[in-house]
PyMOL Python script that loads the backbone (N, CA, C, O; Angstrom):
from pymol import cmd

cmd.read_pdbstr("""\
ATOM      1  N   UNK A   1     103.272 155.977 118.164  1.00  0.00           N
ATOM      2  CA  UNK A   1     102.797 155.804 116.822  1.00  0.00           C
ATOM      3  C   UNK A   1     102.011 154.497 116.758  1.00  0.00           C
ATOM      4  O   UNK A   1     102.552 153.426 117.035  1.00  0.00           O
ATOM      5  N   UNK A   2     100.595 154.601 116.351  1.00  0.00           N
ATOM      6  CA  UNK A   2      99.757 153.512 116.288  1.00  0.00           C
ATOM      7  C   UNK A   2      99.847 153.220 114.736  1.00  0.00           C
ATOM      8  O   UNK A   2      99.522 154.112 113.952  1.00  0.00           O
ATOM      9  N   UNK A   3     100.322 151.879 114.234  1.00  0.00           N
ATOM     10  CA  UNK A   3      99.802 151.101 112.802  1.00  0.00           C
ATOM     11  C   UNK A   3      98.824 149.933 112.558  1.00  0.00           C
ATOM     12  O   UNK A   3      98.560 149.113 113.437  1.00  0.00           O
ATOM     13  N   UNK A   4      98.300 149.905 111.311  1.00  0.00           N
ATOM     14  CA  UNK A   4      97.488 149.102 111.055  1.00  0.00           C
ATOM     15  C   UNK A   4      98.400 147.808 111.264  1.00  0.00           C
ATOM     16  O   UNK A   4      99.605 147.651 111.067  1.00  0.00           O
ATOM     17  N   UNK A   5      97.233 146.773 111.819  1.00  0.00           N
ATOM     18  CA  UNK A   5      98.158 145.063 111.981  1.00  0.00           C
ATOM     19  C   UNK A   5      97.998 144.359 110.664  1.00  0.00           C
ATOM     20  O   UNK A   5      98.619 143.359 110.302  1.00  0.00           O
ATOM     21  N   UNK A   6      97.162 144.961 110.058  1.00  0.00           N
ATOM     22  CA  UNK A   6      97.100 143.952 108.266  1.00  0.00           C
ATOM     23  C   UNK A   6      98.074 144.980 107.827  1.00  0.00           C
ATOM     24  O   UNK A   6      99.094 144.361 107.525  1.00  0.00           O
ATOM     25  N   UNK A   7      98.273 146.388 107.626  1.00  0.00           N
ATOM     26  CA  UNK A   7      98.778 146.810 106.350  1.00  0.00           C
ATOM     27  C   UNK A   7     100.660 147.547 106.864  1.00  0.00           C
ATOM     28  O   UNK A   7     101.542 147.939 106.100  1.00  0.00           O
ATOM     29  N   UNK A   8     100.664 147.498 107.943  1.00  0.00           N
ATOM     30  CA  UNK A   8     101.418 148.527 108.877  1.00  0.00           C
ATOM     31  C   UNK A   8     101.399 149.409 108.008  1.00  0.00           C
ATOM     32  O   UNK A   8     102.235 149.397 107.105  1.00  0.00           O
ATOM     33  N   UNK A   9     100.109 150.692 108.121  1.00  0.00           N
ATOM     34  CA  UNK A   9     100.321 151.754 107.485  1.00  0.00           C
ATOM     35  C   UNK A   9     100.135 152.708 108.916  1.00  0.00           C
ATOM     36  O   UNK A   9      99.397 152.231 109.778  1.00  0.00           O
ATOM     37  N   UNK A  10     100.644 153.751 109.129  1.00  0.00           N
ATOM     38  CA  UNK A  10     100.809 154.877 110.076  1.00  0.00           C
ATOM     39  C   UNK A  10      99.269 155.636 110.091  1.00  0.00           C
ATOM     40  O   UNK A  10      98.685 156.106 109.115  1.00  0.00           O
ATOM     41  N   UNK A  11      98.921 155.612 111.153  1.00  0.00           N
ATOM     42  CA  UNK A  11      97.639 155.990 111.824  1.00  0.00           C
ATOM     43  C   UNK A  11      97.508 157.208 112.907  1.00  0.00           C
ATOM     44  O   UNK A  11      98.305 157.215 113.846  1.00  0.00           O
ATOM     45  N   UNK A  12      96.885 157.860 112.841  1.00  0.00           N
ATOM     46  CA  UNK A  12      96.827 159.247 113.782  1.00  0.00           C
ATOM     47  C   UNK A  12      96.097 158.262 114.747  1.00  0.00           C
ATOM     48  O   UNK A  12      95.268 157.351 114.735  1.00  0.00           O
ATOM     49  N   UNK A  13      97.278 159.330 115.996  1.00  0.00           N
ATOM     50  CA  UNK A  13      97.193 159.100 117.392  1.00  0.00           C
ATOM     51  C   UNK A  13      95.237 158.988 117.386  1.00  0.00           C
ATOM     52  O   UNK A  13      94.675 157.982 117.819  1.00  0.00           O
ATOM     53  N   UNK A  14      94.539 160.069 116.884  1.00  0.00           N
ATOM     54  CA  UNK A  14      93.453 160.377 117.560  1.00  0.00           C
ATOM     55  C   UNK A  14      92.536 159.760 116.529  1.00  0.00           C
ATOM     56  O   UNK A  14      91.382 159.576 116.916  1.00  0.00           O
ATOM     57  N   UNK A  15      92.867 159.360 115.129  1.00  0.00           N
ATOM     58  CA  UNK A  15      91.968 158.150 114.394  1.00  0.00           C
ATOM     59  C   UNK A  15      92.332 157.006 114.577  1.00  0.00           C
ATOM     60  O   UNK A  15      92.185 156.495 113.467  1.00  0.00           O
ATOM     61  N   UNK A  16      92.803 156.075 115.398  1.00  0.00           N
ATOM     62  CA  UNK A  16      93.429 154.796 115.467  1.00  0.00           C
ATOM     63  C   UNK A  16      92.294 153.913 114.069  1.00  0.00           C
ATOM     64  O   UNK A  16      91.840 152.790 114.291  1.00  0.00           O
ATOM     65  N   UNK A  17      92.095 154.422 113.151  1.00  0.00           N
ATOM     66  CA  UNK A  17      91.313 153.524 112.306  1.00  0.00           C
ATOM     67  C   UNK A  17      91.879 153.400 110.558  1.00  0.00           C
ATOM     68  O   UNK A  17      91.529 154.302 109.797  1.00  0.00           O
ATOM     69  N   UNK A  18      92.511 152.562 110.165  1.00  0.00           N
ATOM     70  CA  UNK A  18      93.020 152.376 108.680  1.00  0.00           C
ATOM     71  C   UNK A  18      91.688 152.382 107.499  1.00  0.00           C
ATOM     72  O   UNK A  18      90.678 151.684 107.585  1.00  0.00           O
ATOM     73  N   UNK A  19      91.979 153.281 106.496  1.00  0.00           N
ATOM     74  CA  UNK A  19      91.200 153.863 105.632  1.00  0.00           C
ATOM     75  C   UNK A  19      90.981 152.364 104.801  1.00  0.00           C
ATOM     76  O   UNK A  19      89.902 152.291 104.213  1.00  0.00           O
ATOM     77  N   UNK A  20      91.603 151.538 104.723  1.00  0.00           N
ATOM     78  CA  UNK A  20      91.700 150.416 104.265  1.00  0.00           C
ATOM     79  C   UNK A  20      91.106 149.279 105.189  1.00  0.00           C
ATOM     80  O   UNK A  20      90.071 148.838 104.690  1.00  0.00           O
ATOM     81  N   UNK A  21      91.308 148.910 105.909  1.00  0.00           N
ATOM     82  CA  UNK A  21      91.346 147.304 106.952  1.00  0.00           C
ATOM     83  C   UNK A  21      89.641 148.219 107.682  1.00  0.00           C
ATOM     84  O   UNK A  21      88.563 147.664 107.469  1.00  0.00           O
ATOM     85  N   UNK A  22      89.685 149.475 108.424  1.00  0.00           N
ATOM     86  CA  UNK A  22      88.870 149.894 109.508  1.00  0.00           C
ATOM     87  C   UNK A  22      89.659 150.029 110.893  1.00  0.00           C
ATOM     88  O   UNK A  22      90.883 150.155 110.851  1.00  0.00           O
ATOM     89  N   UNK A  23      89.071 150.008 111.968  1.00  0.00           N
ATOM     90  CA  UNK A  23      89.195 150.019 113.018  1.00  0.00           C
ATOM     91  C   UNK A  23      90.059 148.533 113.261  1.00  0.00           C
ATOM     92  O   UNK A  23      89.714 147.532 112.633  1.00  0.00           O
ATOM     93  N   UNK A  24      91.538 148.486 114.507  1.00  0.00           N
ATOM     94  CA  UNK A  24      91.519 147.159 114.913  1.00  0.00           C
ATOM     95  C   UNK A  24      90.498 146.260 115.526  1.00  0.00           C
ATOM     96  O   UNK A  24      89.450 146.691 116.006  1.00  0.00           O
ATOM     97  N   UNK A  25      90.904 144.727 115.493  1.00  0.00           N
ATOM     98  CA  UNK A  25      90.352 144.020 116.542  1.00  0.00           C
ATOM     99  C   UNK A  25      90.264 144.344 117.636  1.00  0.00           C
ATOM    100  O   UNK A  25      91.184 145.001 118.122  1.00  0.00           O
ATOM    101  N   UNK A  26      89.306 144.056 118.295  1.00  0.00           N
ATOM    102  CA  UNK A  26      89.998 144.501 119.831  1.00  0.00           C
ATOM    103  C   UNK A  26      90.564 143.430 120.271  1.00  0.00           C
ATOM    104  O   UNK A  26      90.474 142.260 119.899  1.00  0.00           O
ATOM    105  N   UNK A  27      91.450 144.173 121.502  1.00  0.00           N
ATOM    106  CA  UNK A  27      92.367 142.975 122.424  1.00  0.00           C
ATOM    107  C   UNK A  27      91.369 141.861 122.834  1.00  0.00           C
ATOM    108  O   UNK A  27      90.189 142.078 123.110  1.00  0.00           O
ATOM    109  N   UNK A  28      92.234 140.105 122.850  1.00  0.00           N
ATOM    110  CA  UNK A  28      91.462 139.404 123.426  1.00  0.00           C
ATOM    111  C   UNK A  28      91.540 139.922 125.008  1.00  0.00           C
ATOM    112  O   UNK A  28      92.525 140.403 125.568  1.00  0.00           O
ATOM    113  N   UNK A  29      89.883 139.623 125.705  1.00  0.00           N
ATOM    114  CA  UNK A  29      89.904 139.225 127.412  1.00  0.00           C
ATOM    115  C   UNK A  29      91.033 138.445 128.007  1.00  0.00           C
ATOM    116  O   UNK A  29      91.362 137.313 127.654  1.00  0.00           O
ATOM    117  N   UNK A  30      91.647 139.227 129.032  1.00  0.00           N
ATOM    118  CA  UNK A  30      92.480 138.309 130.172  1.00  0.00           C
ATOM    119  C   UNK A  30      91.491 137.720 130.668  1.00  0.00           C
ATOM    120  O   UNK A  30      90.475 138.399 130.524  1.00  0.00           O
ATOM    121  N   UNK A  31      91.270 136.500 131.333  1.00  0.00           N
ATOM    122  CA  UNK A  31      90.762 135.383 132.117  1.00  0.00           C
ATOM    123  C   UNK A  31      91.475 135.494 133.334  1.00  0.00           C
ATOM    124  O   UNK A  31      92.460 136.151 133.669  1.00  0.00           O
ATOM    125  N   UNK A  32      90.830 134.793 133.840  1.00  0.00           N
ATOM    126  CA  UNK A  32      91.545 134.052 135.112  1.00  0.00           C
ATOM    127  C   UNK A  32      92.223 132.947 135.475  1.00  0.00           C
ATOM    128  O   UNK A  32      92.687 132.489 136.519  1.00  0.00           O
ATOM    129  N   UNK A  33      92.132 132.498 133.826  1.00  0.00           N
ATOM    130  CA  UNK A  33      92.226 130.510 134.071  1.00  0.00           C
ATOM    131  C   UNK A  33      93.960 131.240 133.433  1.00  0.00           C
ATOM    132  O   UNK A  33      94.371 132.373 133.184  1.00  0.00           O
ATOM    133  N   UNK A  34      94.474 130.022 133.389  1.00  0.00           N
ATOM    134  CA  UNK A  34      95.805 129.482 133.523  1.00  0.00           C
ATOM    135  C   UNK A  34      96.002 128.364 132.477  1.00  0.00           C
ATOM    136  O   UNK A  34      95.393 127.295 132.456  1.00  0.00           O
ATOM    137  N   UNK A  35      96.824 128.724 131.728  1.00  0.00           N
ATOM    138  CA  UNK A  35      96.874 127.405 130.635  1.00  0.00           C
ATOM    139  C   UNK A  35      97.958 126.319 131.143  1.00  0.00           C
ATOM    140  O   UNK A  35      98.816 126.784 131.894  1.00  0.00           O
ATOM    141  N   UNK A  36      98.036 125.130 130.887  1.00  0.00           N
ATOM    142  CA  UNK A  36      98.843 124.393 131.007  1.00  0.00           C
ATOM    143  C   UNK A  36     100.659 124.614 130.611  1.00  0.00           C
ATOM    144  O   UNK A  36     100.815 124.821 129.407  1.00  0.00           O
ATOM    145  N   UNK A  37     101.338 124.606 131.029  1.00  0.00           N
ATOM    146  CA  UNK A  37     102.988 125.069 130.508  1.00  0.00           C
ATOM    147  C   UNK A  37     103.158 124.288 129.540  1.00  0.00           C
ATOM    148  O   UNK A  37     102.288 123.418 129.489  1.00  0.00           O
ATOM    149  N   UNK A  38     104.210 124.218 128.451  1.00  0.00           N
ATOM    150  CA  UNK A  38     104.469 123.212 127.762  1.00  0.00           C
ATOM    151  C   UNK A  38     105.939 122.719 128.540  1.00  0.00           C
ATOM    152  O   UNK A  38     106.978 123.249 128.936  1.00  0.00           O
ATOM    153  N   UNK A  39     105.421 121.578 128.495  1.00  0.00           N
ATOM    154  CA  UNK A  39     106.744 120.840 129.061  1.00  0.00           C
ATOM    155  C   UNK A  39     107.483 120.172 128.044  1.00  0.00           C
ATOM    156  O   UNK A  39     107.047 119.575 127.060  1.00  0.00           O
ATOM    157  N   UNK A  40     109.486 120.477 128.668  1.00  0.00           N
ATOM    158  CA  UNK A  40     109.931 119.717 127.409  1.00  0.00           C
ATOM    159  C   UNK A  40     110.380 118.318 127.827  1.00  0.00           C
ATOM    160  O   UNK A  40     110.730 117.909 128.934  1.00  0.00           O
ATOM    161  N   UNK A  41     110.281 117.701 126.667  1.00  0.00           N
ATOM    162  CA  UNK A  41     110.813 116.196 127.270  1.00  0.00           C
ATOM    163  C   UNK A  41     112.296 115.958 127.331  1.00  0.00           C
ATOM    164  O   UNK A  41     113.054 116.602 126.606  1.00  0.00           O
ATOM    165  N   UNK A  42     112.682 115.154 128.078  1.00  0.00           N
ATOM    166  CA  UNK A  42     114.032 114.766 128.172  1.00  0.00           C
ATOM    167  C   UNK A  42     114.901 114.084 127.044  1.00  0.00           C
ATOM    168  O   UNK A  42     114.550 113.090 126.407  1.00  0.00           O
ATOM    169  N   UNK A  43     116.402 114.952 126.856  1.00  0.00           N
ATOM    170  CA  UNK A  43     116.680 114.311 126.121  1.00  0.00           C
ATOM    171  C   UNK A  43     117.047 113.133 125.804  1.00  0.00           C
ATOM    172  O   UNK A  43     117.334 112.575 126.863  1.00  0.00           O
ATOM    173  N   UNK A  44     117.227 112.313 124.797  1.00  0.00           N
ATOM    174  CA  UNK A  44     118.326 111.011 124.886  1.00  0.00           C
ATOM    175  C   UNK A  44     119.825 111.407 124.453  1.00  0.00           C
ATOM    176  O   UNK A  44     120.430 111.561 123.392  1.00  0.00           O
ATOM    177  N   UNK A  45     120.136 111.500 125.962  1.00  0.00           N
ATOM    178  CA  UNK A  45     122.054 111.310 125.737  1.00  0.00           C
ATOM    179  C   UNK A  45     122.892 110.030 125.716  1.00  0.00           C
ATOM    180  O   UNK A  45     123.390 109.736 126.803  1.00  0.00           O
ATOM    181  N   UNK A  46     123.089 109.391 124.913  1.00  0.00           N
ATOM    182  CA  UNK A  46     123.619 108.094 125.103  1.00  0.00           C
ATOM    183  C   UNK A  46     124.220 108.119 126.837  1.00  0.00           C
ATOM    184  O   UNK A  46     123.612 107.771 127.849  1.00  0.00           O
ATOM    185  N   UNK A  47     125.594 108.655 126.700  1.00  0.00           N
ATOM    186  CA  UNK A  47     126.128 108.645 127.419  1.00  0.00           C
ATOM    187  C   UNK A  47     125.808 109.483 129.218  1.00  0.00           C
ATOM    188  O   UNK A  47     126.660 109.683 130.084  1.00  0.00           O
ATOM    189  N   UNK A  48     124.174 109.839 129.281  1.00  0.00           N
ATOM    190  CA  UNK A  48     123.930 110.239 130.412  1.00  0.00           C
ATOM    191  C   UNK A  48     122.510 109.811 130.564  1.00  0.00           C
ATOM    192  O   UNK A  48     121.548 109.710 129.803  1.00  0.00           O
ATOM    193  N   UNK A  49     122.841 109.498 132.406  1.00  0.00           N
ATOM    194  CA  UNK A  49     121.064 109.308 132.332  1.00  0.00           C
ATOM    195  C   UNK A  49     120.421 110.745 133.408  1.00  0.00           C
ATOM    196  O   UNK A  49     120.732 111.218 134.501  1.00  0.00           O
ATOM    197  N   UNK A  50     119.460 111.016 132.422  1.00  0.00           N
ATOM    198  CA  UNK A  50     118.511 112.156 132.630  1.00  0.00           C
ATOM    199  C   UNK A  50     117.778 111.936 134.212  1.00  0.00           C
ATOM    200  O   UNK A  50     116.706 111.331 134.220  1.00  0.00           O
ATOM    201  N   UNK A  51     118.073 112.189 134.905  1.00  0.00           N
ATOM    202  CA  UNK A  51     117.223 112.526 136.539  1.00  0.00           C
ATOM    203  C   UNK A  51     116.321 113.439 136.666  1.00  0.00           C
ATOM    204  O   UNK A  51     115.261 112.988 137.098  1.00  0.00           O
ATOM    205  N   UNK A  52     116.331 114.936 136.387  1.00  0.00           N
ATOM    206  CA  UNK A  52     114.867 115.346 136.197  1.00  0.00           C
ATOM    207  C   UNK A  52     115.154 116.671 135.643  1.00  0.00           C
ATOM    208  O   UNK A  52     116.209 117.306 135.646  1.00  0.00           O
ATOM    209  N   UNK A  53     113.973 116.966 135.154  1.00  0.00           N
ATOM    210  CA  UNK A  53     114.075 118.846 134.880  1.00  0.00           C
ATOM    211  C   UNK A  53     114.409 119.952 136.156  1.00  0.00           C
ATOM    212  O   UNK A  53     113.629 119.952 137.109  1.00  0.00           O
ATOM    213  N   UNK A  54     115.190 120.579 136.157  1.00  0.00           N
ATOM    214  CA  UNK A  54     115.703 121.548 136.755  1.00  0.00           C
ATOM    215  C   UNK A  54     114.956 122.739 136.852  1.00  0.00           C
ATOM    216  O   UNK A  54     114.672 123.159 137.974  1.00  0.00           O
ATOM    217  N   UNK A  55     114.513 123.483 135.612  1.00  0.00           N
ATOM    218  CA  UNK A  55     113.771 124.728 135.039  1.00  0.00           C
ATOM    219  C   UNK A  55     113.889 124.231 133.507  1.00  0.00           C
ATOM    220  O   UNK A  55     114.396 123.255 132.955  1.00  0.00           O
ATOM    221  N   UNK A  56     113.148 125.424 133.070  1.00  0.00           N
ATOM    222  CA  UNK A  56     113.178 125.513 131.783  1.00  0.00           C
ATOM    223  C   UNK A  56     112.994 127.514 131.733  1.00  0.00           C
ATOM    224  O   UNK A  56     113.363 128.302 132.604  1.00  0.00           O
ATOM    225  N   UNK A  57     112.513 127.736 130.797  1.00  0.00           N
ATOM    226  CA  UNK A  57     112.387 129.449 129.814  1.00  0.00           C
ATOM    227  C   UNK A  57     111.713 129.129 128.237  1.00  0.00           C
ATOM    228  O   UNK A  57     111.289 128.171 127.591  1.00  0.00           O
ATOM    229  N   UNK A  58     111.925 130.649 128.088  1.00  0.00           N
ATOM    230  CA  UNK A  58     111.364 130.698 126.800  1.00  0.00           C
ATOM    231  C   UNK A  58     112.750 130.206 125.654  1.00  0.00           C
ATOM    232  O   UNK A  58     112.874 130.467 124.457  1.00  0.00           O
ATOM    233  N   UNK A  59     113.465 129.587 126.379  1.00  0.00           N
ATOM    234  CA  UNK A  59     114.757 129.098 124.756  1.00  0.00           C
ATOM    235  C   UNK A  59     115.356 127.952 125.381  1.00  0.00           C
ATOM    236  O   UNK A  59     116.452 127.452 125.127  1.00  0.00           O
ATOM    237  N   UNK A  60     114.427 127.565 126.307  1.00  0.00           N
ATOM    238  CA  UNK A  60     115.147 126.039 126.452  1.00  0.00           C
ATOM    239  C   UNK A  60     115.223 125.617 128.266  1.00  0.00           C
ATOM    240  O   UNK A  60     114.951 126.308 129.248  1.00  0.00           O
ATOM    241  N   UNK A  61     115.669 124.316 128.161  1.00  0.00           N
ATOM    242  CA  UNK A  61     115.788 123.401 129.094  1.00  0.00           C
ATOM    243  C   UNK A  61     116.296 123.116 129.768  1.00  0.00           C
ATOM    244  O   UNK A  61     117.267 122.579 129.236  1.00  0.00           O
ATOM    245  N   UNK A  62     116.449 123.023 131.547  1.00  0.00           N
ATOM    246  CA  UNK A  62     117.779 122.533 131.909  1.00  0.00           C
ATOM    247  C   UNK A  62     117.511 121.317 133.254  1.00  0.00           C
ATOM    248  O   UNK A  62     117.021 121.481 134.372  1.00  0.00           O
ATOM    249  N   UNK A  63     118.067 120.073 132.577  1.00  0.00           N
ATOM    250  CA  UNK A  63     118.175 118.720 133.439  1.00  0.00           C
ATOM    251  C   UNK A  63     119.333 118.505 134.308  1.00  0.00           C
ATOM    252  O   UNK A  63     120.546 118.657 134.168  1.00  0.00           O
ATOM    253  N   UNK A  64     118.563 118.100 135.257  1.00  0.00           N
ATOM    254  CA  UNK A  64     119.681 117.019 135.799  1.00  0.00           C
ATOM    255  C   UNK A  64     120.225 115.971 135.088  1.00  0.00           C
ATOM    256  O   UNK A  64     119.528 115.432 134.228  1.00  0.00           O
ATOM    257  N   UNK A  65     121.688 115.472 135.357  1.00  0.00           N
ATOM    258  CA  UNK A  65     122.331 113.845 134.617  1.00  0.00           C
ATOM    259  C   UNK A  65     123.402 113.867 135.148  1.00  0.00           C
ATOM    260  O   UNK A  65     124.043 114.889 135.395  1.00  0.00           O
ATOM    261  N   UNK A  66     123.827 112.402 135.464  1.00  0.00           N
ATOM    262  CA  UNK A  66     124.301 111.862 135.342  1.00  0.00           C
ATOM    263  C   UNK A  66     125.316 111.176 134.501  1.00  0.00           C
ATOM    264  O   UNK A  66     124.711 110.997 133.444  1.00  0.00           O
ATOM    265  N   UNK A  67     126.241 110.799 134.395  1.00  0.00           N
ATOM    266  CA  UNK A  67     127.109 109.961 133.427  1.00  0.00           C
ATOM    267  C   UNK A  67     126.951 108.861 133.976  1.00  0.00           C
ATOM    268  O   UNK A  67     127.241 108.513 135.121  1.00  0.00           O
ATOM    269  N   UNK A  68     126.255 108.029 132.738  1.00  0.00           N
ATOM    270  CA  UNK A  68     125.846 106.276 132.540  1.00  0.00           C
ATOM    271  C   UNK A  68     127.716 105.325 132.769  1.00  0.00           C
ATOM    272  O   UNK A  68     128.841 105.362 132.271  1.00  0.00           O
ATOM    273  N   UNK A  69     126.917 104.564 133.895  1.00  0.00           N
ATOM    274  CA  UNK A  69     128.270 103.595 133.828  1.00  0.00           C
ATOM    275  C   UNK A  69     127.933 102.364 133.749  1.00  0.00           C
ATOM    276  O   UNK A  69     127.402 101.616 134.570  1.00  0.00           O
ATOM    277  N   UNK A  70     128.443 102.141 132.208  1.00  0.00           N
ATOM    278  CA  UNK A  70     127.863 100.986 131.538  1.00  0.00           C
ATOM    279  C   UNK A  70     129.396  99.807 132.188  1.00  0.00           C
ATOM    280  O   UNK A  70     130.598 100.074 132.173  1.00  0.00           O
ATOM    281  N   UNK A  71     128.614  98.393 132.745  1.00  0.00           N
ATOM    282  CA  UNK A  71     129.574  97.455 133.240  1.00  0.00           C
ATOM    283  C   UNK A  71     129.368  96.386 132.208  1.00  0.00           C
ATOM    284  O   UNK A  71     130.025  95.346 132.257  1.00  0.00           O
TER     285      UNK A  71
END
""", "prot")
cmd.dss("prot")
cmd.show_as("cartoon", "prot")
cmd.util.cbc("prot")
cmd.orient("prot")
């Protein structure tokens, strides 16, 4: 089932075009280039010191640490 992206109204398989909006956009071009990742920054844990990023994902972060030994 194809819908309109402004109205989500239900569209025949073989008119993909809304009587309202028209025809979709078309898809943007894949490239070849590569965007930069977003990197997350480290947190401040009082009580640990941060050594480095491990990985990350799409829901988060995971560091190396340490526990700070304050003299």
């Amino acid at each position: 089932m194809i819908r309109c992206p402004s109205c989500g109204k239900r569209l025949r398989d073989g008119d993909p075009s809304c009587a309202t909006h028209g025809p979709p956009p078309p898809a943007p071009q894949v490239t070849g280039e590569r965007t930069a990742p977003f990197v997350v920054p480290a947190p401040d844990l009082a009580p640990y010191d941060i050594k480095r990023l491990l990985g990350q994902g799409g829901f988060g972060a995971v560091f190396q640490a340490a526990r700070a030994v304050h003299e």
